[in-house]
Structures are given as structure tokens and as C-alpha cells.
C-alpha positions in Angstrom: 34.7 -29.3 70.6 32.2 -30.3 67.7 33.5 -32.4 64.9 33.2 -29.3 62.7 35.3 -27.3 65.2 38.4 -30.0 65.1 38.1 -30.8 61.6 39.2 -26.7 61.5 42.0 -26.7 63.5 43.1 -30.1 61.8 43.0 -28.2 58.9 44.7 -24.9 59.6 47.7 -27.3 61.8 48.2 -29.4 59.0 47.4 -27.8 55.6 44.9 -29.9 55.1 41.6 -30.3 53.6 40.3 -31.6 50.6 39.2 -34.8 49.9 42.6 -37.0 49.9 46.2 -36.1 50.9 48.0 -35.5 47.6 51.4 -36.8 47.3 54.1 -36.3 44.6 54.9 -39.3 43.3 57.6 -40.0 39.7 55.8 -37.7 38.0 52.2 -38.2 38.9 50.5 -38.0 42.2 49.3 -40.3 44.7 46.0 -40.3 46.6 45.6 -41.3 50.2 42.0 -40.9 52.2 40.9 -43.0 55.4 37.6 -43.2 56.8 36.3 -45.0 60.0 32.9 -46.0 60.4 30.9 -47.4 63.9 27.9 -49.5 64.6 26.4 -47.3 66.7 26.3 -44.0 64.3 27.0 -45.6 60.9 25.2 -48.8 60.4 21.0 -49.1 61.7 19.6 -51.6 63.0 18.9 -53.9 60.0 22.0 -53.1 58.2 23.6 -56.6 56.7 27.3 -58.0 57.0 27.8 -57.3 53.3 26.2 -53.9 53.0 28.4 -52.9 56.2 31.6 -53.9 54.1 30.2 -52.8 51.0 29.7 -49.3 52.4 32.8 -49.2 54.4 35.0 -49.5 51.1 32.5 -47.3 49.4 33.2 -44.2 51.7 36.5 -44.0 51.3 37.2 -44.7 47.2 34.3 -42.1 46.9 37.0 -40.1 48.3 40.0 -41.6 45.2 36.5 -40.6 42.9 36.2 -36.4 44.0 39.8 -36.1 43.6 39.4 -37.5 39.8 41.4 -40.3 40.5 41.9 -44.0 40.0 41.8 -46.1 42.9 45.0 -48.9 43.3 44.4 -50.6 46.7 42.6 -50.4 50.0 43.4 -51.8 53.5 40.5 -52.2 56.3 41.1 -52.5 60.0 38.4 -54.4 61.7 37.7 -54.2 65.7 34.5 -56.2 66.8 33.2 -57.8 70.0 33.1 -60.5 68.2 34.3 -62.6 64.5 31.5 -65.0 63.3 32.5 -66.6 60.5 29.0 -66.1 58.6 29.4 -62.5 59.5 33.2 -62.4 58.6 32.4 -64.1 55.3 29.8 -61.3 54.5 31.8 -58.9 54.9 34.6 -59.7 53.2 32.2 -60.5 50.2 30.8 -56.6 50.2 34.5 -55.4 50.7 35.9 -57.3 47.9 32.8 -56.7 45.1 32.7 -53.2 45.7 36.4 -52.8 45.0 36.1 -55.1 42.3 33.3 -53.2 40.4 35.9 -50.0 41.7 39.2 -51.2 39.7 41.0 -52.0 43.2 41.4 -54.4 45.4 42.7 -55.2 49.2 45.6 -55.7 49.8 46.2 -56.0 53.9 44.6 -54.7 57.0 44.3 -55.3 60.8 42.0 -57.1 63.1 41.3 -56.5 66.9 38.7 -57.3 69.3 36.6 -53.9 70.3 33.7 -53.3 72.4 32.0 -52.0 69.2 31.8 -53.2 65.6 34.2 -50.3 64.0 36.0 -50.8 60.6 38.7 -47.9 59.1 39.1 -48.4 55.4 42.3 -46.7 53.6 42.4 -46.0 50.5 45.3 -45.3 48.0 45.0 -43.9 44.3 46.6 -42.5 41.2 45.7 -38.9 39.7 47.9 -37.1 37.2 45.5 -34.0 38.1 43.9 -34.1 41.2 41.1 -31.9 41.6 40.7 -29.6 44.9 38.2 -28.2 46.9 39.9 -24.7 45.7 39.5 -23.8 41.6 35.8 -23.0 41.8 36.0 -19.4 40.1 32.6 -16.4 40.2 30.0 -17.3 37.2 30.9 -21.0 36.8 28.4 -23.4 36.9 27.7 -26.2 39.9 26.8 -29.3 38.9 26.6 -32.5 40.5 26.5 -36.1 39.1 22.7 -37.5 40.4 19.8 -37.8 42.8 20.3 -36.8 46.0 19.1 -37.8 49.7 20.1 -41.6 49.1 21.3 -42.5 52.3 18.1 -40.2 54.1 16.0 -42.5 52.1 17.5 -45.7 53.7 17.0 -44.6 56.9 14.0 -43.9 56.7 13.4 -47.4 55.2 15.3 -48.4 57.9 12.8 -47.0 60.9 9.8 -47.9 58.4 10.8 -52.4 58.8 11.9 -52.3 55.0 15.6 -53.7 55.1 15.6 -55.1 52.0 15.3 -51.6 50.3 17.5 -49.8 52.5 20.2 -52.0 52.1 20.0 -51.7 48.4 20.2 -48.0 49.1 23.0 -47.5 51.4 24.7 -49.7 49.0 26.1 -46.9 46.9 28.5 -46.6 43.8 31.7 -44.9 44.1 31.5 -42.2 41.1 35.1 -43.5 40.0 34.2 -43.3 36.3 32.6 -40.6 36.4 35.4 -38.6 38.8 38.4 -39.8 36.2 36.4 -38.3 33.1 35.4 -34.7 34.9 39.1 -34.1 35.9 40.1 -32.9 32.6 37.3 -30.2 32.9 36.2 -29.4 36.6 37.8 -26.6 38.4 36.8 -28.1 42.1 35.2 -31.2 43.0 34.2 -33.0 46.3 31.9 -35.8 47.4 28.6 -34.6 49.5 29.4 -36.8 52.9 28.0 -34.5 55.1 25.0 -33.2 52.8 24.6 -31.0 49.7 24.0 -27.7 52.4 27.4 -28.1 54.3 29.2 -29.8 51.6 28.6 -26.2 49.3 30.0 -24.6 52.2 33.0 -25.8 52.1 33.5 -25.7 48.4 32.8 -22.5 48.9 35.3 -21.9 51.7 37.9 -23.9 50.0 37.8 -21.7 46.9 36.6 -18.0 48.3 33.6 -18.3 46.3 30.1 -18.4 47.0 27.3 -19.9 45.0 23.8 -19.5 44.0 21.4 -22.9 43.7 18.2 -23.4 42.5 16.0 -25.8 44.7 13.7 -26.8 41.9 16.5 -28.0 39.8 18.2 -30.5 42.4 17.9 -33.7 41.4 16.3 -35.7 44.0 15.8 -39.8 44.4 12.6 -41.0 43.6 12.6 -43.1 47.2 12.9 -39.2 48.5 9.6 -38.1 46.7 7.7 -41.3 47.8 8.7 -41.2 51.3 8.7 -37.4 52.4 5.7 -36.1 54.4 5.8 -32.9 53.6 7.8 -30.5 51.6 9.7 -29.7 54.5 11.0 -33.3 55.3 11.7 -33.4 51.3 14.1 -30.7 51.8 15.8 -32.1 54.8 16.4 -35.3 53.4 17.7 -33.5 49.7 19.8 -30.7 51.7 20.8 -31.5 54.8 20.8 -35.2 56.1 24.0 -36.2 54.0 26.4 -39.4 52.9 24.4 -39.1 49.5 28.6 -39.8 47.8 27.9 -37.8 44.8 30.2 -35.7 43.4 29.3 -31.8 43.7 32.1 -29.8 41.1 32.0 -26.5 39.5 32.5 -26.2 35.7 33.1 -23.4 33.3 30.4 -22.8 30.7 32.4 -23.3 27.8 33.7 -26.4 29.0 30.0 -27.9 29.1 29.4 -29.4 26.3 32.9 -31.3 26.1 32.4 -32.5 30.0 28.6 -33.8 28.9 30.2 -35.7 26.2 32.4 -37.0 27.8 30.1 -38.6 31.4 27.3 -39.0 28.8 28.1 -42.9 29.1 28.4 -43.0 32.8 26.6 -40.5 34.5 24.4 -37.5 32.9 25.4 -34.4 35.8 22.6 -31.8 36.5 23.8 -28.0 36.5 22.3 -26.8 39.9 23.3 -23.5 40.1 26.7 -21.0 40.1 29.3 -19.6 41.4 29.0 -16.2 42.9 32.0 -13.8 43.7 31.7 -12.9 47.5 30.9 -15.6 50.2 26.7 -15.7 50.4 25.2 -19.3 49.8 22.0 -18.1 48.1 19.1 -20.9 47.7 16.2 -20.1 45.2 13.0 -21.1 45.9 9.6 -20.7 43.8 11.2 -17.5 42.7 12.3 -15.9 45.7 15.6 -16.3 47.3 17.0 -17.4 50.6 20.2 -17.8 52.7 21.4 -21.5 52.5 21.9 -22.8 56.2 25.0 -24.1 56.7 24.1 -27.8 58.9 24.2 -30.9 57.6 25.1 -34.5 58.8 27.4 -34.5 61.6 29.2 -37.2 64.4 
């Protein structure tokens, strides 16, 4: 089965679905995500000890972020062929500043040896109003909170000997502040793991929606227009390559101006589109339209 296939039946088994298990807590609700992450498909050649923990944390209080929530605590299982203290130290460094600039910290984990470096972070948070995959409603707008095609920017770096840059790119902010303000005026929110393409999809899925977007109004990271050959490779590295972790939510229009107000300090969003009633993923392009394929990043 594809990952795609068994993330399905996980999710028609279980209930399951968005972006963190919700769980009724005294009155409020408590978050729960996990996320595992391997050498081999996560981390390139060139990727340091403290960008590897940075980005391990990063993944899965991006999660706490989409569900408007505030992260508490996380706990990271670590299996390795092998524990040098320089590269142990490292990591532990990126682990610990990217929960500290997060409002959490870690409280525990586990450590075994594996025939491949492999770390599962686990992440638990606080929401009095979670925000699902689910409320997005025909004629809202879609918005999402900045530049896209980060992480296909780093790997390019990557393959291009530039380490130093690519580092600094896959070294990405949880949108924690930004999550906790949206939740008193989103309707559905997720983070784009698996690209802006696949990621609508699911929204879309999620709230029996669909949604036209404008390509020309995507906001797209200045490493993307410097790097891209062509137009083509600009739009696979904006649409479809994924893990850019920003948060893609859909907003009714006369809750804009309040929601602007209110990330204005954090994060200015960029509308990119709306919601349609039926299931079509329309992309507009130099005043035409097109179907939206649905691919994006995948293990």
C-alpha cells in the first residue's frame, strides 16, 4: 500500500484525521501529535546535528500550531547506530532552542541503538478551541501564513554544496503565535507537510468543500525565485515538493479584518484563493483555469 492509501484506512478505522488527536480534558482540550523522522528520507547529506533536532521538534509542534494551540511538553525517542557525544550535544542544543523559542520544553524520551539515525518526537498541547481540518464552508477565503517551497529550496541547496543556507532553511519556525491568534477566527486550519497541492486536498476532503487558488497570488520564498530554472520547476517547488510548515486555513470575509489585526505583529497571511461548494480544486493561471493535481511530497 502507498502511505496515502494507509493513512486512509487509519483514518476511516480510527476516526482520525486532522492534525492532532483532541482530547477532553477539565474543561479544555488537550493536543497530542507524533512524528518520526529518518536519515535516509528526512535529513540530506549535509544536514547538521542541531538542524536534525531542530527540525525534529519543529515537525511536530507545527502540528500543536494548526490546531491553534499552545504547546506544554515534548518527548523524543532517539535510535542511532551510534551516540557521539559532539553529535549528541548538537542535537540536544537544536531540540531544546526550538522548544524554547516554542513556549515548551522536554520533558523525557527514549534511546536505542538502530541501524539508522531515526528520531519520533511527541508533542502535547493546550487548546480551548481546536481548529479542524473540517469548518471550511463555500465562498470563504484561503489564506495561508507565508512564502512557500522552503524546504524545496534547501534541497536544492543541498544538491548545489551550499549547507550553510540549507540548514538555515530547513530550520523552520513553528507558526505557534500565529496558530493561537487565528483560532478565534479560522474555520479550518492545517500545516502544508506534504505540499500546498495535496495539503488543499485534504482540507478540502476534510470539510466537503472545494477551493479555487490563484497561482500568481501564492506567496513564494525568494530562495524559490532565485533558484528555479524554469517556470515549471518554480511551480514544483511552490505546489508540490512539500514540508513548507505553514499554516493553510480558510476564513470568512467578514472576519478579515479582525484576523489581520490581530497576526499583524507575528505573521501578515496572504488570501490565496476560496472556497468552492462541490469538490473541484481549481488552479488559476495567467487568466485561464486548471484542475489542481492532487501529488505532493510523499514516503
Amino acid at each position: 500500500m502507498r502511505e496515502r492509501e494507509v493513512l486512509e484506512l487509519l483514518a476511516r478505522r480510527l476516526a482520525v484525521g486532522d492534525d492532532c488527536a483532541v482530547i477532553p480534558f477539565r474543561g479544555t482540550n488537550l493536543l497530542l501529535t507524533t512524528d518520526m523522522l529518518h536519515r535516509a528520507s528526512d535529513f540530506p547529506e549535509g544536514t547538521t546535528a542541531y538542524t536534525i533536532g531542530w527540525r525534529a521538534a519543529a515537525v511536530s509542534l507545527s502540528d500543536i500550531a494548526a490546531m491553534g494551540g499552545r504547546p506544554l511538553g515534548l518527548v523524543v525517542a532517539l535510535g542511532s547506530p551510534e551516540f557521539g557525544r559532539n553529535f549528541i550535544e548538537e542535537l540536544l542544543a537544536g531540540l531544546e532552542d526550538c522548544c524554547n523559542l516554542c513556549g515548551a520544553r522536554i520533558v523525557g524520551g527514549d534511546l536505542d541503538r538502530h541501524q539508522e539515525l531515526t528520531l519520533v518526537s511527541t508533542a502535547l498541547g493546550l487548546a480551548d478551541r481546536p481548529i479542524p481540518r473540517s469548518g471550511a464552508k463555500a465562498g470563504e477565503l484561503v489564506c495561508v501564513t507565508g512564502p512557500l517551497g522552503r524546504t524545496a529550496a534547501a534541497l536544492k541547496l543541498f544538491q548545489l554544496g551550499e549547507p550553510e543556507r540549507a540548514n538555515r532553511l530547513f530550520r523552520f519556525t513553528p507558526r505557534i503565535r500565529e496558530g493561537l491568534r487565528l483560532a478565534s477566527f479560522a474555520s479550518a486550519m492545517m500545516d502544508i507537510s506534504d505540499g500546498l497541492a495535496r495539503s488543499l486536498y485534504q482540507l478540502a476532503e476534510a470539510s466537503g468543500v472545494g477551493f479555487r487558488i490563484e497561482y500568481e497570488k501564492l506567496p513564494v520564498l525568494p530562495e524559490v525565485e532565485e533558484l528555479a530554472a524554469d517556470e515549471g520547476e518554480r511551480r514544483e517547488m511552490t505546489l508540490f515538493t512539500g514540508e513548507d510548515f505553514e499554516l493553510l486555513f480558510t476564513l470568512p470575509e467578514e472576519r478579515l479584518p479582525a484576523a489581520e489585526a490581530a497576526v499583524e505583529e507575528a505573521c501578515p497571511f496572504t488570501i490565496i484563493g476560496r472556497a468552492l461548494s462541490g469538490r473541484k480544486l481549481l488552479l488559476a493561471v495567467g487568466g485561464r483555469e486548471e484542475e489542481l493535481a492532487d501529488r505532493g511530497y510523499e514516503h
